[in-house]
N, C-alpha and C positions, 0 to 999 in steps of 0.2 A: 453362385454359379460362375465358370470359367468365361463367358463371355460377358456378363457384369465386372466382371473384375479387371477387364481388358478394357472396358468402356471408363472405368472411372479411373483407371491408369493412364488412357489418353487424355480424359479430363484434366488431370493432375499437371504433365506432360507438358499441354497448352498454357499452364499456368506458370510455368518456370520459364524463367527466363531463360537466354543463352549462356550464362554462366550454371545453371543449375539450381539459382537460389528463386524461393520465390520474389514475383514479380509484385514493386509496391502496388494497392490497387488506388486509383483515382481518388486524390483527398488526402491520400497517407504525405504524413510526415519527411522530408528525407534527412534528416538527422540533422541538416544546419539551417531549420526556420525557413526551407520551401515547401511547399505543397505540390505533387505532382496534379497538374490541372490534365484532365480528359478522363480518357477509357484505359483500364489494363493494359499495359503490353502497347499503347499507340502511337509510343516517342515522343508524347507532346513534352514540352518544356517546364519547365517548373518556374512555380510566381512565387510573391512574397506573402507568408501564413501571415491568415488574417486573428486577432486577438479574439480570444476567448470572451464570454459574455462574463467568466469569472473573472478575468484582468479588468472587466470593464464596470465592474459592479463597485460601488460605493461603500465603503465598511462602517458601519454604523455601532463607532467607538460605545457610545451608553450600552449597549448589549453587549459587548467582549467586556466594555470593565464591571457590568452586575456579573456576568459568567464568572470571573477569575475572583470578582469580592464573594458570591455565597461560598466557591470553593476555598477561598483561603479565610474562610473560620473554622475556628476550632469546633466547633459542636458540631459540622456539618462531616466531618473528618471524624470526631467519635462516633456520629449515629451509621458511618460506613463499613466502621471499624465493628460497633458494634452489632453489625447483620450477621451473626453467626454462618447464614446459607448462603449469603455472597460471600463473606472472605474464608468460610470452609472451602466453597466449589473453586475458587480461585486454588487455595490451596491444595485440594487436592488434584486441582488438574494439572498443573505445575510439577507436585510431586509425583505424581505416577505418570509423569512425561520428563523423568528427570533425565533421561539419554538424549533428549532436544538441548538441554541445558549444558549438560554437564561440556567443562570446557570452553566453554561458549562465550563470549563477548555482550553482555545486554543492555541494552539501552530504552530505560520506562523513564517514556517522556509524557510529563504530569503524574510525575511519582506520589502525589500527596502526600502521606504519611512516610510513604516509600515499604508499605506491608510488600506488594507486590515486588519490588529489590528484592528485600526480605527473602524470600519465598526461594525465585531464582539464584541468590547467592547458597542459600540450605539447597538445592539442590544440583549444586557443581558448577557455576559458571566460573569460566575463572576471573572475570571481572564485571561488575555491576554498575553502572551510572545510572544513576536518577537524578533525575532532568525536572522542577517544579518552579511556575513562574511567581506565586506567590509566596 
């Protein structure tokens, strides 16, 4: 109805700033490492972002080096290889989405065998990187 539409138009409205762009809301980011601190729209000033629980978290090296040793065997790489219905469905999604591809720049980072390269360069990228840490 024409008076809903008028009502979430002024809502919108109140959301934009003076320039016309939306307004960051309270907590957002502002591109260089501040936080605007208060309410929408209340001119407070912006502080210093505070780190993330994932910047603060500890990496627990023995679990990345068993992840990248099971993947960097060999048998682990032919039993992937050979799942017919994952590296079918791979391929066929690939190939009957080959207008995503085609011409395209790709980048398969943890290419393993690089089947998935594969795949994207048969279906027209014009250039393929695969990217594998083992």
């Amino acid at each position: 109805d024409a008076p809903g539409r008028r009502r979430e138009g002024e809502a919108m409205a109140r959301e934009l700033g003076e320039d016309g762009r939306a307004a960051a809301p309270a907590g957002a980011d502002d591109g260089n490492g501040r936080v605007k601190k208060g309410k929408t729209g209340d001119g407070a000033g912006l502080q210093a972002k505070k780190r993330s629980r994932f910047e603060d978290r500890e990496l627990d090296t023995s679990s990345t080096e068993m992840y990248f040793h099971y993947y960097s065997l060999l048998q682990q790489q032919q039993n992937m290889l050979a799942d017919y219905v994952r590296t079918g469905s791979y391929h066929a999604a690939i190939m009957e989405n080959s207008h995503i591809f085609k011409g395209k720049i790709v980048v398969d980072v943890g290419a393993g065998t690089g089947v998935l390269s594969l795949f994207a360069a048969m279906a027209g990228a014009k250039k393929v990187y695969a990217i594998e840490a083992s």
